[in-house]
C-alpha positions in Angstrom: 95.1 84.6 121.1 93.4 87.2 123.7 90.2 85.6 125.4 87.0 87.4 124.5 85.4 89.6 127.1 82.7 88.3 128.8 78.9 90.6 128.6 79.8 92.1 132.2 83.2 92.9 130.9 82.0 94.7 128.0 78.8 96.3 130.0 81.2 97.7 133.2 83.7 99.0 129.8 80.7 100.5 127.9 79.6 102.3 131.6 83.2 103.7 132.1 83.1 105.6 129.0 79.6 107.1 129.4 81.5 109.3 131.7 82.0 112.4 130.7 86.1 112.9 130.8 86.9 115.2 133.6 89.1 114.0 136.5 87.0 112.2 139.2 87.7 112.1 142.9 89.5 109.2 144.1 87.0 108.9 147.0 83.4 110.1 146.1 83.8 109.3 142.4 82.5 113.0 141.3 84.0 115.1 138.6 86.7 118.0 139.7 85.8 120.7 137.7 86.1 124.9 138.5 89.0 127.1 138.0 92.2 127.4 139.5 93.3 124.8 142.1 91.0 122.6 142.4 92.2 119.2 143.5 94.7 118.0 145.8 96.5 114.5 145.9 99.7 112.7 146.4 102.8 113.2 143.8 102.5 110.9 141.1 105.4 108.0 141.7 107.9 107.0 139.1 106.4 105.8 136.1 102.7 106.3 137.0 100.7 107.6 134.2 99.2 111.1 135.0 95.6 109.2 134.3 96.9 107.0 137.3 97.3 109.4 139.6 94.9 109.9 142.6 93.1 113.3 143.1 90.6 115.0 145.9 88.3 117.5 145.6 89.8 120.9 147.6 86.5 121.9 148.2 84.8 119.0 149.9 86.4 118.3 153.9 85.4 114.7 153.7 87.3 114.0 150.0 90.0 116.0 152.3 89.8 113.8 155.3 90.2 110.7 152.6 93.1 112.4 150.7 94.7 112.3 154.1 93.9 108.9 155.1 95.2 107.3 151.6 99.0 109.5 152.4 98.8 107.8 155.8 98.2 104.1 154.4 100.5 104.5 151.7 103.5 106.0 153.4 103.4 109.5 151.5 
């Protein structure tokens, strides 16, 4: 039997899906919205769910900056 969720659980669940359901930065949390390219990020690996996969706003140098920081940590 699956344990119940707890009221921060359910609150911090309840918050995610407020969202409306673009693709959000991996480092300022904003939504990536325009036309054409719009986003940058590292290849998704093996296995890892498109939903999973990192992405930078293009039009913002210090989502940029990060983009290239997180390649540098992880090896890419």
């Amino acid at each position: 039997m699956k344990p119940r969720k707890t009221a921060q659980e359910i609150a911090e669940l309840e918050a995610a899906f407020e969202k409306p359901a673009f693709w959000r930065c991996a480092h300022c949390n904003e939504p990536i919205t325009g036309h054409g390219h719009t986003w940058t990020g590292p290849l998704r690996k093996p296995g890892e769910s498109i939903w999973d996969q990192k992405r930078y706003h293009l039009s913002k140098p210090e989502c940029q900056r990060a983009c290239s920081e997180a390649g540098k940590a992880g090896g890419e």
